[in-house]
PyMOL Python script that loads the backbone (N, CA, C, O; Angstrom):
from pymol import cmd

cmd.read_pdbstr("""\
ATOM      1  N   UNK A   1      -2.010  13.459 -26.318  1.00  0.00           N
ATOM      2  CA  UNK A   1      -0.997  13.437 -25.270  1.00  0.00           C
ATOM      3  C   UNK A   1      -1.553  12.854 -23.972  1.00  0.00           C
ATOM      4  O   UNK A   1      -2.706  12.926 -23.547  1.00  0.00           O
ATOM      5  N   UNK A   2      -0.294  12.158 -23.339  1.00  0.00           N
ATOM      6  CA  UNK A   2      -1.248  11.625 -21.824  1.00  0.00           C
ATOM      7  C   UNK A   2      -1.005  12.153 -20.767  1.00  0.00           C
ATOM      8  O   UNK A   2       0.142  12.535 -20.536  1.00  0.00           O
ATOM      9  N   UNK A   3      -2.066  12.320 -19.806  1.00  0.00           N
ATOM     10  CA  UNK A   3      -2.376  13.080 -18.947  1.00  0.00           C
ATOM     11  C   UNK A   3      -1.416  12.347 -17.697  1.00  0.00           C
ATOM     12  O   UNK A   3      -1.277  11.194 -17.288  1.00  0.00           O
ATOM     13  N   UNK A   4      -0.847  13.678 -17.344  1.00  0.00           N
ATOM     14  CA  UNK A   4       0.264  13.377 -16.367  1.00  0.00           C
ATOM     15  C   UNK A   4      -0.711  13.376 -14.944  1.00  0.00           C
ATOM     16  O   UNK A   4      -1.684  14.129 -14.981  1.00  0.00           O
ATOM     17  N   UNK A   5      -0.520  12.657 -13.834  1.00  0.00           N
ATOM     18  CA  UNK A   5      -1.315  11.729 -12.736  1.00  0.00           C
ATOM     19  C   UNK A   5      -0.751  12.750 -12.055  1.00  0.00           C
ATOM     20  O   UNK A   5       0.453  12.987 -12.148  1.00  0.00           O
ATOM     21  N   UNK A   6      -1.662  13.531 -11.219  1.00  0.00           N
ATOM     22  CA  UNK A   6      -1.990  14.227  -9.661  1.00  0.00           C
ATOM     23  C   UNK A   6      -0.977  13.579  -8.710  1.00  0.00           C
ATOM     24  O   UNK A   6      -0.745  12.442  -9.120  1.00  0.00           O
ATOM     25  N   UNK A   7      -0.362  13.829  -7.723  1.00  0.00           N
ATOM     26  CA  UNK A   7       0.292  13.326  -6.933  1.00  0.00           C
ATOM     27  C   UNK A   7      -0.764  13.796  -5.686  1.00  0.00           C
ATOM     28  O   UNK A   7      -1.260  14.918  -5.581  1.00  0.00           O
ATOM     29  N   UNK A   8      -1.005  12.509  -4.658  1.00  0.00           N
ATOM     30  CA  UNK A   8      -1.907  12.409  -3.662  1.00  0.00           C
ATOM     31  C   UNK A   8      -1.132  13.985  -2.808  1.00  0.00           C
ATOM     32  O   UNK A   8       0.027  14.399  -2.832  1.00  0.00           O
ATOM     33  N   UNK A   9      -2.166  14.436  -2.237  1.00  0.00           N
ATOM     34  CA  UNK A   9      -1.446  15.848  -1.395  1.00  0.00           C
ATOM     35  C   UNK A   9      -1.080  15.217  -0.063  1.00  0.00           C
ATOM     36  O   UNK A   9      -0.304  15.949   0.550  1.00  0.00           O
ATOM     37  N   UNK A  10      -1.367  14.154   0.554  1.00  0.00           N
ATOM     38  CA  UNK A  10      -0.873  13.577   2.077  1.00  0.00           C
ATOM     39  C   UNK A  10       0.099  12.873   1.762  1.00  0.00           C
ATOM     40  O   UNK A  10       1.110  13.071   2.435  1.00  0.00           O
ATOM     41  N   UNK A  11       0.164  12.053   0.910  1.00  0.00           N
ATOM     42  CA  UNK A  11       1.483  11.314   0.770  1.00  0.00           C
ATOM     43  C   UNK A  11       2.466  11.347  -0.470  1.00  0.00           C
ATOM     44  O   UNK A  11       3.418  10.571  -0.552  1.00  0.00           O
ATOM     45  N   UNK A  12       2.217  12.144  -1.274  1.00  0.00           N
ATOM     46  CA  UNK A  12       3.069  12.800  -2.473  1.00  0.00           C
ATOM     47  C   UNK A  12       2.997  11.216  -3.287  1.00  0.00           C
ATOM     48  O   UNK A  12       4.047  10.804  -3.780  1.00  0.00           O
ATOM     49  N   UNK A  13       1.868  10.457  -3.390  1.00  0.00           N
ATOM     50  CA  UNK A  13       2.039   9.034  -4.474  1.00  0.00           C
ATOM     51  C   UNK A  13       1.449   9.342  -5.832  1.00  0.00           C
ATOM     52  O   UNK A  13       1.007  10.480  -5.990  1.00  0.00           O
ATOM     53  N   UNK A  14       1.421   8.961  -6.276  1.00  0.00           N
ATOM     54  CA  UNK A  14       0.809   9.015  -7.676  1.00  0.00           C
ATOM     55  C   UNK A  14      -0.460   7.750  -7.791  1.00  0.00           C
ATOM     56  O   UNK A  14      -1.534   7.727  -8.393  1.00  0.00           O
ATOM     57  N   UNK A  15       0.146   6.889  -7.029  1.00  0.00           N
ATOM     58  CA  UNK A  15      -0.748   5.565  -6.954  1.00  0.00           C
ATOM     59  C   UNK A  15      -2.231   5.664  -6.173  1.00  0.00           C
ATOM     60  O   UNK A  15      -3.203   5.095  -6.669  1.00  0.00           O
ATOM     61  N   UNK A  16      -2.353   6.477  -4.829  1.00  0.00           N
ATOM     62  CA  UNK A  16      -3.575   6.541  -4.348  1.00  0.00           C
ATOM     63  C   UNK A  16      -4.526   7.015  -5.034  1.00  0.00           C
ATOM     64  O   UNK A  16      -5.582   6.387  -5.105  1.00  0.00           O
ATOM     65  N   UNK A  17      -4.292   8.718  -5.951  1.00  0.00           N
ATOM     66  CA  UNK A  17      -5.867   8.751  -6.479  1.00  0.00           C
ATOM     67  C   UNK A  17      -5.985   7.793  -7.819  1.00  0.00           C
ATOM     68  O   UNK A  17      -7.049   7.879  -8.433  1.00  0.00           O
ATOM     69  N   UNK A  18      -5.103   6.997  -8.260  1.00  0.00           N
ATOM     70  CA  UNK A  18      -5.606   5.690  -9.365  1.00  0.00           C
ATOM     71  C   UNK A  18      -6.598   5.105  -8.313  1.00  0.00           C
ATOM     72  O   UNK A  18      -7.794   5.032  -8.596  1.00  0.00           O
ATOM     73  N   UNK A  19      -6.146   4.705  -7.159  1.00  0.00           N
ATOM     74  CA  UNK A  19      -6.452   3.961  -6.046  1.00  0.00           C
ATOM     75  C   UNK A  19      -8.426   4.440  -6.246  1.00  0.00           C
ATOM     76  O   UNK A  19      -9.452   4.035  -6.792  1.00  0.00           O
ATOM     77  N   UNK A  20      -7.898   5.580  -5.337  1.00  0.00           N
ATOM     78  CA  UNK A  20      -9.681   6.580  -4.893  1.00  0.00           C
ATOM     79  C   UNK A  20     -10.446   6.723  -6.437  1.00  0.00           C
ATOM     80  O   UNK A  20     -11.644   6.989  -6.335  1.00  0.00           O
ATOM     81  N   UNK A  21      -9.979   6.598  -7.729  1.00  0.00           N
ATOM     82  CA  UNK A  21     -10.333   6.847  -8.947  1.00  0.00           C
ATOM     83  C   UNK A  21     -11.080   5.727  -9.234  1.00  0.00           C
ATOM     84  O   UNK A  21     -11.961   5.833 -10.087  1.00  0.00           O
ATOM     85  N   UNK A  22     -10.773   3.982  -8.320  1.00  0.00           N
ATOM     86  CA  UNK A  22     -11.099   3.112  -9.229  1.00  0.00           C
ATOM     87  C   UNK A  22     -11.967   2.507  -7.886  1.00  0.00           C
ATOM     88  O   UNK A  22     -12.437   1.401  -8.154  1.00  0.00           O
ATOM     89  N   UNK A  23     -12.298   2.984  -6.469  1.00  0.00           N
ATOM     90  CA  UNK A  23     -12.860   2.920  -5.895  1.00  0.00           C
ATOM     91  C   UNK A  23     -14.132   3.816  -6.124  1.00  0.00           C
ATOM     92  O   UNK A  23     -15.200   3.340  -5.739  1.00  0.00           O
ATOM     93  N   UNK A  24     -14.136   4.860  -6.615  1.00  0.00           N
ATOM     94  CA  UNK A  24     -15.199   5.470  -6.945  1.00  0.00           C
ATOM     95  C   UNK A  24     -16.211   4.857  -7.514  1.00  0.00           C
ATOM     96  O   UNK A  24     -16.213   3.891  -8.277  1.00  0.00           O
ATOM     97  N   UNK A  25     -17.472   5.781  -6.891  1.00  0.00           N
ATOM     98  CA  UNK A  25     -18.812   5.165  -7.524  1.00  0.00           C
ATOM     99  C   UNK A  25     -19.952   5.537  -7.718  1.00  0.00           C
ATOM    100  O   UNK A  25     -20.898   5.249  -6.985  1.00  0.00           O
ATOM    101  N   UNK A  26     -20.020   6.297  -8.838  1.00  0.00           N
ATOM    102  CA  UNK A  26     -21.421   7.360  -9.265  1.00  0.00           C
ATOM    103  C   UNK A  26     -20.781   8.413  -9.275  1.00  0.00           C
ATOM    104  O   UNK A  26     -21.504   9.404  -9.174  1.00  0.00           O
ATOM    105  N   UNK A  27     -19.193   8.708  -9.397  1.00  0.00           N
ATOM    106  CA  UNK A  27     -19.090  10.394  -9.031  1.00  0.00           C
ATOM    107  C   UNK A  27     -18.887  10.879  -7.635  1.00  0.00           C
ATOM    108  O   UNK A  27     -18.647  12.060  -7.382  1.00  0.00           O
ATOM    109  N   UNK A  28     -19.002   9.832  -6.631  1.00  0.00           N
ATOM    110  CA  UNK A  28     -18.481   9.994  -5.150  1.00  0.00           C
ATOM    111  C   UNK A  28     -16.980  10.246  -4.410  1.00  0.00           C
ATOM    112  O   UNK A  28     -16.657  10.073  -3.235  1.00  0.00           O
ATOM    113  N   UNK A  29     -16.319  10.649  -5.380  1.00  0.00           N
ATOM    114  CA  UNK A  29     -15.627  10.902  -4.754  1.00  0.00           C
ATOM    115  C   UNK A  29     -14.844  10.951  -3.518  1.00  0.00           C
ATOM    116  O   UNK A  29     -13.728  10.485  -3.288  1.00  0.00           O
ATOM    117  N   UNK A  30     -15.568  11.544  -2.842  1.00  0.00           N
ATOM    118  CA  UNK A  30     -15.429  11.932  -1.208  1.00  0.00           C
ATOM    119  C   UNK A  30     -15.784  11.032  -0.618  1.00  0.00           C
ATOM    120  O   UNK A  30     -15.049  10.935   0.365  1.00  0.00           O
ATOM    121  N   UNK A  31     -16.680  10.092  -0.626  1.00  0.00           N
ATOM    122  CA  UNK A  31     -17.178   8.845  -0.437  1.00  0.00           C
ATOM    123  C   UNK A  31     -15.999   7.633  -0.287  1.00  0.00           C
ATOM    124  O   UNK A  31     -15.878   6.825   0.634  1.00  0.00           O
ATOM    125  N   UNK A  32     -15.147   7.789  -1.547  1.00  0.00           N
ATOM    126  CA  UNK A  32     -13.980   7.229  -1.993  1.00  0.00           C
ATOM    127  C   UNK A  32     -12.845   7.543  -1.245  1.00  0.00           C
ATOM    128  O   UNK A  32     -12.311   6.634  -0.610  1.00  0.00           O
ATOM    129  N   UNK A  33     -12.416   8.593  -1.210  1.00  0.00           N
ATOM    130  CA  UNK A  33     -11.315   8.837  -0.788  1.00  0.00           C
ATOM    131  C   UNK A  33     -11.004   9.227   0.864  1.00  0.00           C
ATOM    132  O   UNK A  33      -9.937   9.472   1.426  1.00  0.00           O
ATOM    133  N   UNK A  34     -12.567   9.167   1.445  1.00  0.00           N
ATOM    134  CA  UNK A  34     -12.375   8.824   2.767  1.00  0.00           C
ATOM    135  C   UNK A  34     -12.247   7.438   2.574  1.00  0.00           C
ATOM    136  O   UNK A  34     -11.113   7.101   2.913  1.00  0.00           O
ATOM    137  N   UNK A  35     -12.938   6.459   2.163  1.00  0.00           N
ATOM    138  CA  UNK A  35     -12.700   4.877   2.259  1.00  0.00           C
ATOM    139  C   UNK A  35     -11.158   4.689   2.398  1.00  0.00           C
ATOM    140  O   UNK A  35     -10.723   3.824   3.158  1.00  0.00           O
ATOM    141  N   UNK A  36     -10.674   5.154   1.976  1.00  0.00           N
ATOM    142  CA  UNK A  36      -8.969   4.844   1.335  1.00  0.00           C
ATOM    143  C   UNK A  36      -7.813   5.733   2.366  1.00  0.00           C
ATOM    144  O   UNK A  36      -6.590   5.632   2.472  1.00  0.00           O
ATOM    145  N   UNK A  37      -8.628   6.456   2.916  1.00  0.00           N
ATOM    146  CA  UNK A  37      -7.826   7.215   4.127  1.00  0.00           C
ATOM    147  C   UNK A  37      -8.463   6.138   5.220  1.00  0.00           C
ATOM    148  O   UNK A  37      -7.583   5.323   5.498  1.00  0.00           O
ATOM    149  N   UNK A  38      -8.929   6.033   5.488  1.00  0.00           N
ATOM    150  CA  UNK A  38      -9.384   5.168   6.806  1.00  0.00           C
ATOM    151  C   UNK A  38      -8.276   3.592   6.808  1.00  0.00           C
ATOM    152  O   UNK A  38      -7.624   3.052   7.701  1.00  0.00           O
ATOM    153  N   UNK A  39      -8.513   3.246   5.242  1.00  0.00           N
ATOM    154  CA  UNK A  39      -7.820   2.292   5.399  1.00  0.00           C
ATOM    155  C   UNK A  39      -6.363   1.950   5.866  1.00  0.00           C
ATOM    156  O   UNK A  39      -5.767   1.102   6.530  1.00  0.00           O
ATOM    157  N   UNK A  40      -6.074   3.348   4.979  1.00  0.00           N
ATOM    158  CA  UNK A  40      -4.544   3.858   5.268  1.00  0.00           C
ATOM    159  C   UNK A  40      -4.387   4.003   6.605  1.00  0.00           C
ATOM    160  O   UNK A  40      -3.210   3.879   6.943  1.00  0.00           O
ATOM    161  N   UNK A  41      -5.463   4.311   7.860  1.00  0.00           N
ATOM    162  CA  UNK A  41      -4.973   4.933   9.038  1.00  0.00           C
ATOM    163  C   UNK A  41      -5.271   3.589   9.650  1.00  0.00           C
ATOM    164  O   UNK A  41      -5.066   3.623  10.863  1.00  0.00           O
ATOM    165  N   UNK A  42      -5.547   2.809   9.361  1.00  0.00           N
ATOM    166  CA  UNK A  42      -5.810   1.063  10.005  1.00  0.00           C
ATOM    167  C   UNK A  42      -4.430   0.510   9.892  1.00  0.00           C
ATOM    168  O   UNK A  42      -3.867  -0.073  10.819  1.00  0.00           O
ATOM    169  N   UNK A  43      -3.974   0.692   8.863  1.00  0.00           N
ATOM    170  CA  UNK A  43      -2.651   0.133   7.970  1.00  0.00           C
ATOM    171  C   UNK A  43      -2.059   0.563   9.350  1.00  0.00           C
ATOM    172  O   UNK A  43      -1.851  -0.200  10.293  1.00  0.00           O
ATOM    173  N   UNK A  44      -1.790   2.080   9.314  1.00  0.00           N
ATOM    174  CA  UNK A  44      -0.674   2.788  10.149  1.00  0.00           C
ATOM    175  C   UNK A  44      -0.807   2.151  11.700  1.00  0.00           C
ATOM    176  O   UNK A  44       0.112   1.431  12.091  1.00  0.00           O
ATOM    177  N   UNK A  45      -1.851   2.395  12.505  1.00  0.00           N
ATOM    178  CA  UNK A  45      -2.248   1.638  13.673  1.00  0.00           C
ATOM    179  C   UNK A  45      -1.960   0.327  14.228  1.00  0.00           C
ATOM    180  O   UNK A  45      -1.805  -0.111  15.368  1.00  0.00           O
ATOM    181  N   UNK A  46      -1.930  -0.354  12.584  1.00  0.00           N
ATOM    182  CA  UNK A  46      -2.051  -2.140  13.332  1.00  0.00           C
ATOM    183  C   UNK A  46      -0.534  -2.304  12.915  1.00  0.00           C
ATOM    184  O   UNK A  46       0.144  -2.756  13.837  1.00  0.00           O
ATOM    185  N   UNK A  47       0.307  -1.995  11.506  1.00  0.00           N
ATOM    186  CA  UNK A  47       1.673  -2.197  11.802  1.00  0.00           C
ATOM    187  C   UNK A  47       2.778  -1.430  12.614  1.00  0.00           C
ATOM    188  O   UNK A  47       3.866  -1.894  12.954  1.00  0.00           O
ATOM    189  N   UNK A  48       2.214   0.041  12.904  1.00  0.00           N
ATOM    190  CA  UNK A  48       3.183   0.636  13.143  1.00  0.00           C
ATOM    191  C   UNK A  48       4.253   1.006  12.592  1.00  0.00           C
ATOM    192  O   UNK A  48       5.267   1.405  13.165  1.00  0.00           O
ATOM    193  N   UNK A  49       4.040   0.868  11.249  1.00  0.00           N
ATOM    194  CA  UNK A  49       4.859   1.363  10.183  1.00  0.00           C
ATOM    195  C   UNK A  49       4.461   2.386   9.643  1.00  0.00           C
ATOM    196  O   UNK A  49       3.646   3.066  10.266  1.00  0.00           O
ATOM    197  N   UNK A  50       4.929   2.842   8.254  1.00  0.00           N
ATOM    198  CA  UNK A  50       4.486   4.023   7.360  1.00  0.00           C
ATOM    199  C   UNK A  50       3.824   2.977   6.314  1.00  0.00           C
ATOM    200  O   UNK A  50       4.144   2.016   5.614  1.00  0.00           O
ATOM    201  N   UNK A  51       2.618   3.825   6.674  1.00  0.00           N
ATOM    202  CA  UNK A  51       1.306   3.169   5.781  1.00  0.00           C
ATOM    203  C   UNK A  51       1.574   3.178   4.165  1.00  0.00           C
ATOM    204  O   UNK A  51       1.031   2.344   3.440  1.00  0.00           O
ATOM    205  N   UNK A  52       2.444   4.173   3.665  1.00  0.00           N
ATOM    206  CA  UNK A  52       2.738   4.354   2.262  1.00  0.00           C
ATOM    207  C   UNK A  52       3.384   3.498   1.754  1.00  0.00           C
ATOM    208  O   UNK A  52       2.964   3.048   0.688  1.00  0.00           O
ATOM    209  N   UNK A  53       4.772   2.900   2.388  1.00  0.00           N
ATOM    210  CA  UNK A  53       5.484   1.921   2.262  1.00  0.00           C
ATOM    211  C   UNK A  53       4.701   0.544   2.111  1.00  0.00           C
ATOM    212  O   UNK A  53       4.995  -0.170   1.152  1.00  0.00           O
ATOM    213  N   UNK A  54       3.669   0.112   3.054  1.00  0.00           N
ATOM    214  CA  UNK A  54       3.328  -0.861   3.244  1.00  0.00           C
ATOM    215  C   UNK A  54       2.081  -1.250   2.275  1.00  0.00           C
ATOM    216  O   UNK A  54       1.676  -2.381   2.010  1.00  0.00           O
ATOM    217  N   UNK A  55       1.552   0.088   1.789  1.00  0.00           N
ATOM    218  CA  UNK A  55       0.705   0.238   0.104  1.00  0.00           C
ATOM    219  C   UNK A  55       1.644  -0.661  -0.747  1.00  0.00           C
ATOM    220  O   UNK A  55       1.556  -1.792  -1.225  1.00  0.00           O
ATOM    221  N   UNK A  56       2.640   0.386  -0.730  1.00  0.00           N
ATOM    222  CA  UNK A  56       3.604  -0.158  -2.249  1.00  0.00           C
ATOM    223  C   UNK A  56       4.025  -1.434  -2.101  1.00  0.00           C
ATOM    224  O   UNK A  56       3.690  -2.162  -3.036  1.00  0.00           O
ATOM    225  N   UNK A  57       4.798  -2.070  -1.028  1.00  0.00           N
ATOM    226  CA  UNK A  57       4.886  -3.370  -1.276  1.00  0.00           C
ATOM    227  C   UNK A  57       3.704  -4.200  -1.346  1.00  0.00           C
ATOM    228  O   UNK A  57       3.847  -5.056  -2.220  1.00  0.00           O
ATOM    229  N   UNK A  58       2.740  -4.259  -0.833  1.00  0.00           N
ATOM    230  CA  UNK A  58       1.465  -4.578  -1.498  1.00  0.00           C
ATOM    231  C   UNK A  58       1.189  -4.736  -2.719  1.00  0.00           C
ATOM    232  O   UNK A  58       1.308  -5.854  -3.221  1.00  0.00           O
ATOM    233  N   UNK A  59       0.858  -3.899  -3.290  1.00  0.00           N
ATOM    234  CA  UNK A  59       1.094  -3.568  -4.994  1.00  0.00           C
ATOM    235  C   UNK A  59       1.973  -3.580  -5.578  1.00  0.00           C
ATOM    236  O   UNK A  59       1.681  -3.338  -6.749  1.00  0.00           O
ATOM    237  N   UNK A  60       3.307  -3.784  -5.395  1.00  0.00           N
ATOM    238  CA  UNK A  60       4.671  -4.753  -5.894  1.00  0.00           C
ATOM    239  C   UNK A  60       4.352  -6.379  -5.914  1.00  0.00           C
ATOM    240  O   UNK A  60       4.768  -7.203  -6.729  1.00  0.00           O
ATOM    241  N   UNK A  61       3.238  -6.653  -4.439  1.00  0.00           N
ATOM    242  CA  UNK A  61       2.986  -8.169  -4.464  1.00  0.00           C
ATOM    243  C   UNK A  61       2.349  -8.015  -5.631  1.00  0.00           C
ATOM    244  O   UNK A  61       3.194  -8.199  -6.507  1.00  0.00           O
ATOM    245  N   UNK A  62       1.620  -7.847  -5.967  1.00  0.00           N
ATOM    246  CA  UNK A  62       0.381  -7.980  -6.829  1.00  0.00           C
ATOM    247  C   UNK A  62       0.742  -7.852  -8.212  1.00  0.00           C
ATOM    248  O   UNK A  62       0.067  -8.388  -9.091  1.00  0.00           O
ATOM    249  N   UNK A  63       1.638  -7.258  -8.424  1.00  0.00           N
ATOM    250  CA  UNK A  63       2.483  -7.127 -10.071  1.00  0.00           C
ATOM    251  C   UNK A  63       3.692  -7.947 -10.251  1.00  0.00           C
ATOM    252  O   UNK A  63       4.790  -7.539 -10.630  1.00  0.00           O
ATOM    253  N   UNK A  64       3.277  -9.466  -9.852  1.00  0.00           N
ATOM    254  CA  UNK A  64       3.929 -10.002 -10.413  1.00  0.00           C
ATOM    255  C   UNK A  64       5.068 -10.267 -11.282  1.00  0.00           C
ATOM    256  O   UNK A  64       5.309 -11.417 -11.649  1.00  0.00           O
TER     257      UNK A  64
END
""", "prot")
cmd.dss("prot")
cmd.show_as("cartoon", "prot")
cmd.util.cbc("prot")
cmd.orient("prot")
């Protein structure tokens, strides 16, 4: 059976810890998933939008 995906606890996605999962490295975790919050809070800062939104269309670009 397949394992049903964690929903991120700050932004209720399913997509970030794939995200922090495939940024990981050695088991760092925390390492990871600050990387991916920082980025997110750059996102939020420089558009002034909601950083979640601006993930997903991102990764809508990208899936062609």
């Amino acid at each position: 059976p397949k394992k049903i995906a964690l929903l991120d606890p700050i932004f209720k996605s399913p997509i970030i810890p794939k995200l922090i999962n495939s940024i990981m490295y050695d088991g760092k975790k925390g390492v990871a998933s600050k990387i991916v919050y920082e980025a997110i809070g750059k996102i939020k800062s420089k558009t002034k939008e909601e950083p979640i939104d601006v993930f997903n269309t991102a990764i809508n670009n990208i899936n062609i």
